[in-house]
Structure formats: structure tokens, C-alpha cells
N, C-alpha and C positions, 0 to 999 in steps of 0.2 A: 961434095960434102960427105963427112963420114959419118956412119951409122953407129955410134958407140953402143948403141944395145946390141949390134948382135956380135960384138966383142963379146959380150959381158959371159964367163961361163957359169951357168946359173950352177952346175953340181959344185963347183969350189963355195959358193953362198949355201948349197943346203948342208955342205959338209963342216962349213965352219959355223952353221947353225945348231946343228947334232951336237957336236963337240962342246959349244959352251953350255949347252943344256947338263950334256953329263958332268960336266966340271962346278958348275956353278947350281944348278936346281937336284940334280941325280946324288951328289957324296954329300950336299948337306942333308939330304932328309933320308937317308939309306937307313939310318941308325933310330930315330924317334919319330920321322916326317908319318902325316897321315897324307893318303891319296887325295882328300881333297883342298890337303894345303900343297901340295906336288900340281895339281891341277891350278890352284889360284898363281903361285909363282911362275908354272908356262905361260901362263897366259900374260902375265905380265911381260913375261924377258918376250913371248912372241911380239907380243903390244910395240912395245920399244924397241926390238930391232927393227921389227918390218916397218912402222911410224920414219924412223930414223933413213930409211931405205927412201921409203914412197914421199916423204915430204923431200927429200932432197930432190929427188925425181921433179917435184912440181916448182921447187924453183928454177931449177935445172936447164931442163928437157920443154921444148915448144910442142905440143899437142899432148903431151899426158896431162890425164883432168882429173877435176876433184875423184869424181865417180869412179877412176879406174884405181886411185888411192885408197879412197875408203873399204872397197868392195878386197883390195889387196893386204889392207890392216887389215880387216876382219877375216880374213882367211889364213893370214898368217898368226893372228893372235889364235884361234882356233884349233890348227894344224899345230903347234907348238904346245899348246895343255895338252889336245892328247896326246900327242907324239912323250912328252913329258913321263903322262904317267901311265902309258903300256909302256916304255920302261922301268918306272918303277916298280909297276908289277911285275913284268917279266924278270927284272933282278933278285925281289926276293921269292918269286915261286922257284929260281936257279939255286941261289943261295941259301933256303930255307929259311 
């Protein structure tokens, strides 16, 4: 039986996690966004990707449980606000 998690290479996931942050949360709020709508929007797209991940996961996958789901939403909605908006402030303290 094969183990597809440890196929899975987790740096291709955080990198094409970064990337739609800056594409989709980071160029819309550069210009008028305040940090703490930059912050409610990561936490969304974190919400929804990681949801999107971890529930497929529990139909999926025989032994991942509710609690390893929940505990991995909430750290990935988390890690994704801030991650969000210490770049948007490190953008405009670069940019002025």
C-alpha cells in the first residue's frame, strides 16, 4: 500500500500559498488597503485554502480526524493573516 502523504511536497503547497497571497490579497490592497482589512482577507484565503486541503483530507485519507483538521484550519487561517500582512507592511516600509 502506498503512502501518498509522503509524496506530497509540502514546500510546492507553501509556495503556491505565498504566491496567491501576493497576487490576490498583497496588489489589491498596496494602493488604499488598511492592515487590518489585509489581515481579515488572509485569514479568509488562509480559511479556504487550508478547509479546501484538510476536508478533502477527511474524505480522503483513512485515519486523519476531525481534530487533526480543525487544529490544521486554524493554523493555517492564522499563519496566512499574518504571513498577509508582514508583507504588507514590509512592502510599503520598501516602497515608502
Amino acid at each position: 500500500m502506498t503512502d501518498f502523504r509522503a509524496k506530497i511536497d509540502v514546500r510546492q503547497i507553501n509556495s503556491l500559498d505565498f504566491s496567491a497571497v501576493t497576487d490576490f490579497i498583497l496588489a489589491e490592497q498596496l494602493e488604499s488597503g488598511s492592515l487590518l482589512t489585509t489581515l481579515g482577507l488572509g485569514a479568509l484565503f488562509g480559511f479556504l485554502a487550508y478547509a479546501t486541503y484538510d476536508l478533502t483530507n477527511l474524505a480522503t485519507l483513512r485515519g486523519y480526524t476531525v481534530t487533526v483538521a480543525l487544529v490544521d484550519m486554524a493554523w493555517g487561517t492564522a499563519l496566512t493573516a499574518v504571513s498577509a500582512t508582514a508583507g504588507m507592511w514590509m512592502t510599503r516600509a520598501i516602497m515608502g
